[in-house]
C-alpha positions as CSV (number, residue, x, y, z in Angstrom):
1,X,21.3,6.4,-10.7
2,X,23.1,2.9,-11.4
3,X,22.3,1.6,-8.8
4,X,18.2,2.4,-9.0
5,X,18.2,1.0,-12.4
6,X,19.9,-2.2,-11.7
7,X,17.1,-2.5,-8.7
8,X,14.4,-1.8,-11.0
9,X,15.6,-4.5,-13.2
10,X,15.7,-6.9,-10.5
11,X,11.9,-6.1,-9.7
12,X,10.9,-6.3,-13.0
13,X,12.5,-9.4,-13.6
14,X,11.2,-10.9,-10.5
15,X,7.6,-9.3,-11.6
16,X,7.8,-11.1,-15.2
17,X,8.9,-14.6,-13.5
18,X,6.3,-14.6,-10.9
19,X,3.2,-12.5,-12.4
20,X,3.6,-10.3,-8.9
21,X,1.3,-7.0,-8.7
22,X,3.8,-4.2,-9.0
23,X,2.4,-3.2,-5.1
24,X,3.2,-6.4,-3.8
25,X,6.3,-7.0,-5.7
26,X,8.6,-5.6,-3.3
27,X,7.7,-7.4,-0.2
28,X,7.1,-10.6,-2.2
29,X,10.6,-10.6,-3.9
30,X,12.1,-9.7,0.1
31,X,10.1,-12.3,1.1
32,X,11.5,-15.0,-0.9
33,X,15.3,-12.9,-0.3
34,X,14.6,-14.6,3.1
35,X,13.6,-17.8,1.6
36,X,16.8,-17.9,-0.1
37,X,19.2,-16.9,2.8
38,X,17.4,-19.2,5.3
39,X,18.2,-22.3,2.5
40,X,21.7,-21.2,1.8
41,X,23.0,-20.3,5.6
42,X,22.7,-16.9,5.2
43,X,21.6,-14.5,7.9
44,X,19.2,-12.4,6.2
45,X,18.4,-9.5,9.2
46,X,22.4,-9.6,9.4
47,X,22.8,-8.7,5.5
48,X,20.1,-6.5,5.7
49,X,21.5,-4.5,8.5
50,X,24.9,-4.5,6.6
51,X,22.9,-3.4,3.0
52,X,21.0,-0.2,5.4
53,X,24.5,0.7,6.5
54,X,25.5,0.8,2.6
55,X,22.7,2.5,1.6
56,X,23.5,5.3,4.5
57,X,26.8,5.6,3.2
58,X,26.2,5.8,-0.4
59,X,23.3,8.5,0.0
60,X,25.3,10.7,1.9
61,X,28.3,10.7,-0.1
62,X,25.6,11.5,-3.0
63,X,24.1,15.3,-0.3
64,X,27.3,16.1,0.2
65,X,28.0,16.4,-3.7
């Protein structure tokens, strides 16, 4: 549940700095994610692959509960 709410902050945030419709808001804050990485070094489809394996993890030690 943390971790939702700290996401949904992050959207909203990035929604109240850019005016972004809440359907597009997703895709546009990714968007500029990759912005970001490709500026700073960062290999976004590497992170993102790394942050899907987290995800896996972290929802099924949340099942198994």
């Amino acid at each position: 549940a943390d971790r939702t709410e700290w996401a949904a902050s992050a959207v909203s945030t990035f929604r109240d700095i850019t005016g972004a419709d809440p359907e597009d808001a997703l895709a546009d804050l990714l968007c500029d994610l990759m912005h970001w990485a490709h500026a700073n070094g960062s290999d976004f489809t590497a992170e993102l692959e790394r942050a899907c394996g987290h995800f896996r993890e972290e929802t099924q030690m949340i099942e198994k509960a």
